[in-house]
N, C-alpha and C positions, 0 to 999 in steps of 0.2 A: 668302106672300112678295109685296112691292111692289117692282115693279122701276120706275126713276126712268124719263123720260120719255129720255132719250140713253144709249145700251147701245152694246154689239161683239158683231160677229157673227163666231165662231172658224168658219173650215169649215178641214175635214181628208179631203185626198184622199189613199186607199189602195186595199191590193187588197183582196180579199175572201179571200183567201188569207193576209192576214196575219195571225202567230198571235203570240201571249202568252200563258205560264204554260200552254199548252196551250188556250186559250180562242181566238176569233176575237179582231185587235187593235179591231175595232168593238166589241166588248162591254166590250172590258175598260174604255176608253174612257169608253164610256157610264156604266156602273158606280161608276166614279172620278169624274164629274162629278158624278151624285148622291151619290154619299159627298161629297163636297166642298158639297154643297149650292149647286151650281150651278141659272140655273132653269129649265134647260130643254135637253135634247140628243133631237137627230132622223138616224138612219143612211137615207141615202138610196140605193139600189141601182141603177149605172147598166145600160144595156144596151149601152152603146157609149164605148171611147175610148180614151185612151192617153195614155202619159208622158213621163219624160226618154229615156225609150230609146227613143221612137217605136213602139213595139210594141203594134198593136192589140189589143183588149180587147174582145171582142166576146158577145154572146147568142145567137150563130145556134143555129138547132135542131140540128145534129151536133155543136157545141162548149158544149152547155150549162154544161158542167162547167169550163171556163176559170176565168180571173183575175179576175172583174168590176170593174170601181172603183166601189168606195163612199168618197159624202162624208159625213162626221157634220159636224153641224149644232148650234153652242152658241153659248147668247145670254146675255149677264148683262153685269153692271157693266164696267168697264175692270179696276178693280181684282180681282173677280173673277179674268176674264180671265189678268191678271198673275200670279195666284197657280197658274192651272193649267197656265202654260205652262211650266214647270222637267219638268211628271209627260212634258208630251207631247215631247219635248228627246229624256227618256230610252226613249220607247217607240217611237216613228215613228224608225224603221231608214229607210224607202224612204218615199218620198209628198211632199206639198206643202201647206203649212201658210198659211193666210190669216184678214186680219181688219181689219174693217171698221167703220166706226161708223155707228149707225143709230140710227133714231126708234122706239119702241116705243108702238106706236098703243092696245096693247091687254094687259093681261096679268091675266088672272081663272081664279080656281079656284073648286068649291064647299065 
């Protein structure tokens, strides 16, 4: 896959607690982008933060087991983009959706 030199970058902030179908909603997520043939998605795991509700979110060692926010990370076309976001509408209950336009320096497979 060549992706053109100007792309969007979707980030999707949740909990790590959020679930689908019985699945984490970060998998299912990812999942959905490559079925879609999206080019690219990355789940990032925070150790620290918090939301609309101001409620820290944190990694300390007695709370390992908390809520963590994870952001997934998707790059592709605009239109791509376009087409993924009707799935993410109906799956993201709670979290915060962004997207941004970007230069794509580099995109190679073997």
């Amino acid at each position: 896959m060549k992706l053109p030199a100007e792309g969007e970058l979707l980030r999707i902030f949740i909990g790590e607690s959020d679930h689908l179908n019985g699945h984490s909603l970060y998998e299912e997520i990812v999942l959905k982008a490559r079925e879609m043939n999206l080019a690219g998605a990355t789940v990032l795991r925070g150790i620290m933060g918090f939301g609309a509700e101001s409620r820290i979110h944190s990694a300390k060692v007695l709370r390992l087991s908390e809520d963590l926010p994870v952001v997934i990370e998707i790059v592709d076309t605009t239109e791509k983009i376009n087409e993924f976001i009707p799935f993410l509408d109906k799956v993201v209950k709670e979290g915060l959706i962004t997207r941004e336009k970007i230069r794509v320096i580099k995109y190679r497979h073997q």
